[in-house]
LUMBASE-13419 format. One record per residue (C-alpha): x, y, z; residue in three letters; residue number from 0. Coordinates in nm, 4 decimals, padded with zeros to 6 digits. Example, Ala and Ser with C-alpha at 12.3 -4.5 7.8 and 13.67 -1.06 7.14 Angstrom:
PT          x          y          z    aa     i
PT    01.2300   -00.4500    00.7800   Ala     0
PT    01.3670   -00.1060    00.7140   Ser     1
END
This chain:
PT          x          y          z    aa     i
PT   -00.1825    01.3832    01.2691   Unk     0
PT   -00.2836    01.0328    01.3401   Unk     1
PT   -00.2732    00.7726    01.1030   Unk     2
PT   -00.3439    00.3485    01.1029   Unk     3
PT   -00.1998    00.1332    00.8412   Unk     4
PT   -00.3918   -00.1727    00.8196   Unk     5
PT   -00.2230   -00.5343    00.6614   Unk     6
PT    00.0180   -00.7767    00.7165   Unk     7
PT    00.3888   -00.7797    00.8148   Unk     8
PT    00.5582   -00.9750    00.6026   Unk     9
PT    00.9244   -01.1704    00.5746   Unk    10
PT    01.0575   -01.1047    00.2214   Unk    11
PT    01.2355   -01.3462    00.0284   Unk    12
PT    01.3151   -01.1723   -00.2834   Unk    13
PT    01.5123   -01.2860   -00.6069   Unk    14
PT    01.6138   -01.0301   -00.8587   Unk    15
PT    01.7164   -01.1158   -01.1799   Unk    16
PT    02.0374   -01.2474   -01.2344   Unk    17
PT    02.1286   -01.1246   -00.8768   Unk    18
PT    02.2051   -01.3332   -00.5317   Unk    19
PT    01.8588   -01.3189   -00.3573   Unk    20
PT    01.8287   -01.1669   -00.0148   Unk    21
PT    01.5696   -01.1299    00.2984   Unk    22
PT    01.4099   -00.8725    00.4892   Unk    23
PT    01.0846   -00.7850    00.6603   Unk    24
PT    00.8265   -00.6066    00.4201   Unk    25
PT    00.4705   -00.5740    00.3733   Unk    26
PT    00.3133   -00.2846    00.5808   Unk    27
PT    00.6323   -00.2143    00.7227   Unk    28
PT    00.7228    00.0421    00.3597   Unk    29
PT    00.4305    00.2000    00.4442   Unk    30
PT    00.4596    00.2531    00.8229   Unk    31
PT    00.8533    00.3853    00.7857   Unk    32
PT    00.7064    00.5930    00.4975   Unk    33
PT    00.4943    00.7136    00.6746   Unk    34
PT    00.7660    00.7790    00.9664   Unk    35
PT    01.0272    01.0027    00.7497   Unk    36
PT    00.7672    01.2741    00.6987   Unk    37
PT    00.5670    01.2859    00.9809   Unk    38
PT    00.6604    01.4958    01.2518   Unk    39
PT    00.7832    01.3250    01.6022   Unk    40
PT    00.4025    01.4347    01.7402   Unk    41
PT    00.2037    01.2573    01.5247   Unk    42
PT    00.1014    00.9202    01.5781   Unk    43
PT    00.1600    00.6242    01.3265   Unk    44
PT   -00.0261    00.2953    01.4625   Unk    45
PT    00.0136   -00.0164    01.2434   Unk    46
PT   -00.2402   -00.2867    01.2923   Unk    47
PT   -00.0746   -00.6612    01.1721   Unk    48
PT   -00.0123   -00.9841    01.2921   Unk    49
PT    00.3136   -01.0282    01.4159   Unk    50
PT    00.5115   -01.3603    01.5446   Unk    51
PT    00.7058   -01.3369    01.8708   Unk    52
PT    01.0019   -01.3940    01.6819   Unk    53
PT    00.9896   -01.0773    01.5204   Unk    54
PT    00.8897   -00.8423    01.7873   Unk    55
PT    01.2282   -00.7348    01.8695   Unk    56
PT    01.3551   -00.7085    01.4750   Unk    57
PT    01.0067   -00.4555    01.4412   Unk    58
PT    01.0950   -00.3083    01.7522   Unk    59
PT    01.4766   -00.2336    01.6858   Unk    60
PT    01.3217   -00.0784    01.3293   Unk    61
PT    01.1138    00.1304    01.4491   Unk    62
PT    01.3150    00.2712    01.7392   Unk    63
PT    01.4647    00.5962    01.5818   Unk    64
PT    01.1037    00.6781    01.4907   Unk    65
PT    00.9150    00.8374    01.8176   Unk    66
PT    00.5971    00.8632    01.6168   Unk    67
PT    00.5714    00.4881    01.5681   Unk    68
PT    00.3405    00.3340    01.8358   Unk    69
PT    00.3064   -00.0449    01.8234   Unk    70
PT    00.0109   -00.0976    02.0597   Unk    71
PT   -00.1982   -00.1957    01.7404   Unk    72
PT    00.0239   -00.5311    01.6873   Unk    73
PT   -00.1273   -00.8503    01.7349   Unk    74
PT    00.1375   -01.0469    01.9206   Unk    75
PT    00.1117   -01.3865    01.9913   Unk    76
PT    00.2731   -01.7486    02.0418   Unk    77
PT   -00.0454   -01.8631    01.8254   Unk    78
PT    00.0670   -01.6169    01.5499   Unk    79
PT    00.3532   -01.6776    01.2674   Unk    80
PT    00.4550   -01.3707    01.0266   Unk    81
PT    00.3512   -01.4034    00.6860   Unk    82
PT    00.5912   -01.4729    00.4108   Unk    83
PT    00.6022   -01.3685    00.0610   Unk    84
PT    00.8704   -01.4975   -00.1953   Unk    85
PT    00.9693   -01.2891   -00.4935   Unk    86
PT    01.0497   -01.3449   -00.8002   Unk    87
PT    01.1403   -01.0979   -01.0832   Unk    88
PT    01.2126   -01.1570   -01.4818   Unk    89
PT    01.4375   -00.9733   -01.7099   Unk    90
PT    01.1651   -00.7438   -01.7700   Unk    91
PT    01.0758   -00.6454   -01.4309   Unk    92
PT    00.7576   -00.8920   -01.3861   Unk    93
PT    00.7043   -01.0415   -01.0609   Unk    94
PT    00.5604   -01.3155   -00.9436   Unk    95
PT    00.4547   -01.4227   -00.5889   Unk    96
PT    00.4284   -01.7379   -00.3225   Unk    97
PT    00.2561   -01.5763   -00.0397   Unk    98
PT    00.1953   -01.7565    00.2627   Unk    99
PT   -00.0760   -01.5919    00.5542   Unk   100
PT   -00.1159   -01.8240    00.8391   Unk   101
PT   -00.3202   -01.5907    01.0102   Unk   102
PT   -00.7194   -01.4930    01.0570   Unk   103
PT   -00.8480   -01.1554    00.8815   Unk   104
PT   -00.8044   -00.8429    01.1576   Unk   105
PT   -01.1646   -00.7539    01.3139   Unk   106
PT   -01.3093   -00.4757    01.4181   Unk   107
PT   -01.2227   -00.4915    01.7819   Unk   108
PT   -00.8358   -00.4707    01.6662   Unk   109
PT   -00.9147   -00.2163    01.5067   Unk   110
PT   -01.1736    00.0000    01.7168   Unk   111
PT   -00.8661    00.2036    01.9230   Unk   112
PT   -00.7648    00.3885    01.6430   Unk   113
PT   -01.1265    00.4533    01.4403   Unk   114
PT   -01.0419    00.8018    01.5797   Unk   115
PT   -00.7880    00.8352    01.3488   Unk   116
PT   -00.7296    01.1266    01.0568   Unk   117
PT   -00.6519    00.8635    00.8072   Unk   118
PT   -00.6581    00.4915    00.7578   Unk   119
PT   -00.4361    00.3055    00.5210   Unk   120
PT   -00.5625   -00.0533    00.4273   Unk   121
PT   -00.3011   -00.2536    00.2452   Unk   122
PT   -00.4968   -00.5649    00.1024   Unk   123
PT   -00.1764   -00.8028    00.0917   Unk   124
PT   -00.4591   -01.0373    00.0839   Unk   125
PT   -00.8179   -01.0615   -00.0119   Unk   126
PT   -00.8904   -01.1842    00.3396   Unk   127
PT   -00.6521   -00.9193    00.5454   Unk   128
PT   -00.9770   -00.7514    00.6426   Unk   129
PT   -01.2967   -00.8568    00.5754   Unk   130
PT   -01.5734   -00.6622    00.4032   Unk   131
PT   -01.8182   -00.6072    00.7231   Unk   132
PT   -01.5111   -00.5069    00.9245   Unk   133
PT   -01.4718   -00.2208    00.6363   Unk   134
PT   -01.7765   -00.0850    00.6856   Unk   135
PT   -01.7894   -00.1211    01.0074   Unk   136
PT   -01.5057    00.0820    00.9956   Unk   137
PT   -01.6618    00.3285    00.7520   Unk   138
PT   -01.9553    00.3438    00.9286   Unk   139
PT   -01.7765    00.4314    01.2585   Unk   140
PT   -01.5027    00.6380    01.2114   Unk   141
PT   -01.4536    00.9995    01.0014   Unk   142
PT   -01.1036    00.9157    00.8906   Unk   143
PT   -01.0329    00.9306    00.5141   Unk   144
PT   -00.9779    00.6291    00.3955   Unk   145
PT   -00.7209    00.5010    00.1548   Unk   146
PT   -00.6846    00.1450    00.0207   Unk   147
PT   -00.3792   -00.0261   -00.2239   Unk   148
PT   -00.6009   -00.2744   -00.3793   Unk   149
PT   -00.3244   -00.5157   -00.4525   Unk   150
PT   -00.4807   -00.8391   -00.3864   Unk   151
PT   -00.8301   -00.7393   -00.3585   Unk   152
PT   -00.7864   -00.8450   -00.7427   Unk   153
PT   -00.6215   -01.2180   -00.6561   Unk   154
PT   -00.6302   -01.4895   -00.4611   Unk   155
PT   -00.3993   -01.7274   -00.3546   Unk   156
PT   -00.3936   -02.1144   -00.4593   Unk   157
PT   -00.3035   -02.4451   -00.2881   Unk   158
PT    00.0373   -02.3943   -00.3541   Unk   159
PT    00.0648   -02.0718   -00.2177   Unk   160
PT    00.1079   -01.8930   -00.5585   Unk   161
PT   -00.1199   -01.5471   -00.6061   Unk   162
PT   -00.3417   -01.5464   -00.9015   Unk   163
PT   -00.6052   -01.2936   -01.0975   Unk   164
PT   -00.9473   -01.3414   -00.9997   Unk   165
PT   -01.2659   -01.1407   -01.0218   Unk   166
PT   -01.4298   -00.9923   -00.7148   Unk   167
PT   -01.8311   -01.0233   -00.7613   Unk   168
PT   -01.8560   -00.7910   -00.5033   Unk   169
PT   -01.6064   -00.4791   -00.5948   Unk   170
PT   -01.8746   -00.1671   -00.5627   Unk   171
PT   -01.9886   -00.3167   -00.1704   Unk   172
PT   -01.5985   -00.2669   -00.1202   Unk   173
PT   -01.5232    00.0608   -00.3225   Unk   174
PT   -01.8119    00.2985   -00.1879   Unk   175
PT   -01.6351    00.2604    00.1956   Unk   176
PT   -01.3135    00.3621    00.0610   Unk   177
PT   -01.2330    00.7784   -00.0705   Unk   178
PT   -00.8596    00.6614   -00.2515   Unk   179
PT   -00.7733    00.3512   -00.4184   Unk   180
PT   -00.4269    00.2415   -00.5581   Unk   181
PT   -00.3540   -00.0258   -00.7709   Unk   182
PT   -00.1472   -00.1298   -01.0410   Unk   183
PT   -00.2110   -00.2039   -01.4600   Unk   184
PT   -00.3050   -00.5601   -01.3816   Unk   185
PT   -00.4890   -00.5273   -01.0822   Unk   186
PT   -00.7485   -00.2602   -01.2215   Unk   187
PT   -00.7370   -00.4722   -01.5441   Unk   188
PT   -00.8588   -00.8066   -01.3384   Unk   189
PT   -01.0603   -00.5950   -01.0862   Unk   190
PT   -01.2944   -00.4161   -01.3441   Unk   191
PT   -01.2655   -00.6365   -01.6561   Unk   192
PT   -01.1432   -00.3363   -01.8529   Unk   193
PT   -00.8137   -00.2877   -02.0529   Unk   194
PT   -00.5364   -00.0995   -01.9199   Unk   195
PT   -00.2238   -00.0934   -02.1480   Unk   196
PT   -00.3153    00.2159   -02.3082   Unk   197
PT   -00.3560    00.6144   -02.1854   Unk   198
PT   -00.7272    00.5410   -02.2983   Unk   199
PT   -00.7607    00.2360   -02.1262   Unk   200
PT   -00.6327    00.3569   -01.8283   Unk   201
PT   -00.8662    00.6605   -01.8321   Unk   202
PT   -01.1472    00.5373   -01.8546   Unk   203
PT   -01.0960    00.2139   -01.6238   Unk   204
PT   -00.9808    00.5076   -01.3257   Unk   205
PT   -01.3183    00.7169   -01.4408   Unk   206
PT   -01.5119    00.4305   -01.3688   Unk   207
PT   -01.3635    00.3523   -01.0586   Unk   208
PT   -01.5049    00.6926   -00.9379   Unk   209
PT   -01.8716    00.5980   -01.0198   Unk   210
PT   -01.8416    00.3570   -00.7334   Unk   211
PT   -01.7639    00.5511   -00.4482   Unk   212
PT   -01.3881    00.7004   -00.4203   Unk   213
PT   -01.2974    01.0522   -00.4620   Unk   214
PT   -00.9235    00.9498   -00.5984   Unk   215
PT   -00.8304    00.6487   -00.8157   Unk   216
PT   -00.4447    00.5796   -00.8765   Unk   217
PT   -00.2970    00.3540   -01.1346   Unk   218
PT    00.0331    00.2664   -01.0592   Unk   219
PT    00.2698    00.2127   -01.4061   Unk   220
PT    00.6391    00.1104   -01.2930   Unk   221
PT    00.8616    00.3347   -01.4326   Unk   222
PT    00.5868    00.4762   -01.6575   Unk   223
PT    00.4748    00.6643   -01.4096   Unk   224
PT    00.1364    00.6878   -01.2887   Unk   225
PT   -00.2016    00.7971   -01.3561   Unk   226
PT   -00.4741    00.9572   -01.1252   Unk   227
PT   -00.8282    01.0325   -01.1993   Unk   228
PT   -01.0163    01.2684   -00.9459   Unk   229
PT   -01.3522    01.4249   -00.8443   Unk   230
PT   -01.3466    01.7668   -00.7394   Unk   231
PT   -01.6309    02.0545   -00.7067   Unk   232
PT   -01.8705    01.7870   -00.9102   Unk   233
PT   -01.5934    01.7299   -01.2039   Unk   234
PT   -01.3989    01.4819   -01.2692   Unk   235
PT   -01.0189    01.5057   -01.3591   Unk   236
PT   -00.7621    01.2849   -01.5562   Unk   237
PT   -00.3710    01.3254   -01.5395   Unk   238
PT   -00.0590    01.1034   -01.6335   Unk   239
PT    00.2352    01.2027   -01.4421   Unk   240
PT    00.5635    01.0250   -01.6770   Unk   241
PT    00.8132    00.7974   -01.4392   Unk   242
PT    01.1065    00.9600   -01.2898   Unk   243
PT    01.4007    00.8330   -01.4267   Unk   244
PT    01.6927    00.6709   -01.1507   Unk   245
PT    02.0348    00.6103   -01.2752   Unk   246
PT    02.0839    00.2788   -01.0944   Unk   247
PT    01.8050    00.1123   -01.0087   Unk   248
PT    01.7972   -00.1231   -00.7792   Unk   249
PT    01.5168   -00.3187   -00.6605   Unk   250
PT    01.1724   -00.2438   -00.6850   Unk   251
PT    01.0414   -00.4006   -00.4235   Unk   252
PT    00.7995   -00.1586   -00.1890   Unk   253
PT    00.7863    00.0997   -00.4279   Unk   254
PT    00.3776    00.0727   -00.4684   Unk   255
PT    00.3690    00.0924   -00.0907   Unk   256
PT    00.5924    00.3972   -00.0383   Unk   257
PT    00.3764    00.5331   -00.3123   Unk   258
PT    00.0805    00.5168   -00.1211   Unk   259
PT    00.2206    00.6184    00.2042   Unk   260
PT    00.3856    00.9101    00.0515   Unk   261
PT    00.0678    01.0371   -00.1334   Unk   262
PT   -00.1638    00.9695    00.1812   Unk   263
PT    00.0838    01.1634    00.3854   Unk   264
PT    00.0887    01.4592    00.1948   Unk   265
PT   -00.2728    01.4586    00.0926   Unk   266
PT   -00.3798    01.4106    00.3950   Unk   267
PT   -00.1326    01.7376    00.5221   Unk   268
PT   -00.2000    01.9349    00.1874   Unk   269
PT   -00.5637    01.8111    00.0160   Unk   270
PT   -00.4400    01.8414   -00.3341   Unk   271
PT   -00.4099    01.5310   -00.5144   Unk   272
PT   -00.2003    01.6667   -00.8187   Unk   273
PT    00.1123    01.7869   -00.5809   Unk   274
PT    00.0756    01.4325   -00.3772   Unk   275
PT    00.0815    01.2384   -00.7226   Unk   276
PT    00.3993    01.4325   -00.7884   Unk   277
PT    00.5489    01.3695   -00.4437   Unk   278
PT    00.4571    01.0654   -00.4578   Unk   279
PT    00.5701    00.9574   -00.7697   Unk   280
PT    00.9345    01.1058   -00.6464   Unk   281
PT    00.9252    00.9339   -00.3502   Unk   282
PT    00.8757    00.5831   -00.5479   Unk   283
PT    01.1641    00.6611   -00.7819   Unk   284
PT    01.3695    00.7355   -00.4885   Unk   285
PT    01.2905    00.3591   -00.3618   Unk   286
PT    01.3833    00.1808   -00.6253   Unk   287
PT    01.7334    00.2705   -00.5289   Unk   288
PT    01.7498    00.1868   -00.1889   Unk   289
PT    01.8414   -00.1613   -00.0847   Unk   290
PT    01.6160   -00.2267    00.2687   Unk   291
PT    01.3927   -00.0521    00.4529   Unk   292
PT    01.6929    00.0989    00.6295   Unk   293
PT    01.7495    00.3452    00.3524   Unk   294
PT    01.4049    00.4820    00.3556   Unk   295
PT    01.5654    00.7563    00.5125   Unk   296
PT    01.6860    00.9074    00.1777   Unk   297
PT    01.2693    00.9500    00.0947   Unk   298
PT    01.3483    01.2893    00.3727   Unk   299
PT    01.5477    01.4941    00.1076   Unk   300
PT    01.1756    01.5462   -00.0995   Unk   301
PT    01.0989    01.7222    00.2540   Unk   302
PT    01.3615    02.0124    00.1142   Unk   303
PT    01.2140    02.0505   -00.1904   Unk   304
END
């Protein structure tokens, strides 16, 4: 199994609430070491990301007890700084974001060594992380399914480095070069101008996603769960999968993007979207009570089950 996970490294600054705040490296970096506890050491795990010379020995001391981790898809260089997000979460949970990207969008010739690929994770930290020619360039060249966590496709970020909700004129030229989509309430609320608080809502928001091209929509709901709508034999398919409840949570920080690794993982190793919702939606319950990336190791124990 070989698998690319497009996107941007990032350095977290994160605040909980009412908690001291603390730092770590984020971004693509949940889904790569998702990625890593359930692939076996033969596959091949390339992520393609900016990367500041600073940080290549933090990555590289990460990523070391993971032999299926190659780096040779970094872009490494004195002229590049790792992006920076800083996170802030309410009483209730909400979260709100100062993201700064100093660097251009990844092109296609970054990207051309691994269009050989069995899958392809895009994680749209920004609207700008790839652009839309270099997606279907990518479509139109390589055979790899194709997942995307739409995240920011759905924003954009203003002078003062602060994300914000904003339409994208041009959603169906992105959707019909991607087969899976993820995103959360808010982000398929902004994306397709539909409402998404209720089981309704969601339905038919997900539904409508599938007219545009993808096989598999996913609505991510916090610890409500998630939903997934699905084409399959020419019919379509609904299901809400309730949150997993964790004793202590912790932080949720990554827990979209271990979700998507996780599912892509065993999708791609299974092909049935039901059981990868469910593992999945384990795997992101799991998360939210780890403290770093360092802990991702615990994800391993759903391999036992």
């Amino acid at each position: 199994m070989q698998i690319a996970v497009i996107g941007e490294i990032f350095k977290d600054v994160i605040y909980p609430f009412q908690s001291p705040y603390h730092t770590g490296l984020g971004g693509i970096l949940y889904n790569l070491l998702t990625l890593a506890q359930f692939a076996p050491p033969e596959s091949k795990l390339y992520p393609v990301s900016h990367l500041s010379l600073e940080d290549k020995e933090t990555v590289e001391a990460l990523v070391l007890p993971y032999p299926s981790i190659n780096l040779k898809g970094l872009l490494i260089s004195r002229n590049y700084r790792t992006s920076k997000a800083i996170l802030r979460y309410d009483i209730s949970g909400t979260r709100t974001e100062e993201i700064l990207i100093p660097n251009p969008s990844i092109g296609i010739k970054s990207i051309k060594p691994f269009l050989k690929c069995n899958g392809i994770l895009i994680n749209f930290t920004a609207r700008r992380d790839i652009q839309l020619e270099t997606l279907r360039l990518i479509r139109k060249r390589s055979p790899a399914l194709i997942m995307a966590d739409l995240h920011n496709l759905a924003s954009r970020i203003d002078r003062k480095d602060n994300r914000y909700y904003s339409p994208l004129p041009s959603r169906s030229r992105w959707l019909k070069h991607l087969d899976i989509i993820q995103g959360n309430e808010s982000e398929y609320c902004h994306l397709f101008n539909e409402e998404t608080k209720n089981l309704n809502g969601q339905q038919n928001t997900l539904m409508k996603a599938l007219t545009e091209g993808p096989q598999i929509a996913i609505m991510a709901l916090g610890e409500k769960g998630v939903c997934m709508a699905w084409a399959h034999n020419n019919q379509t398919f609904f299901h809400h999968w309730k949150g997993i409840p964790v004793s202590h949570p912790i932080d949720p920080t990554g827990c979209g993007d271990v979700f998507a690794a996780s599912f892509f993982w065993h999708y791609l190793t299974h092909q049935n979207p039901s059981e990868a919702a469910k593992f999945a939606n384990q795997a992101a319950a799991i998360n939210s009570t780890l403290h770093t990336l360092k802990d991702l190791p615990a994800l391993r124990i759903l391999l036992n089950k």
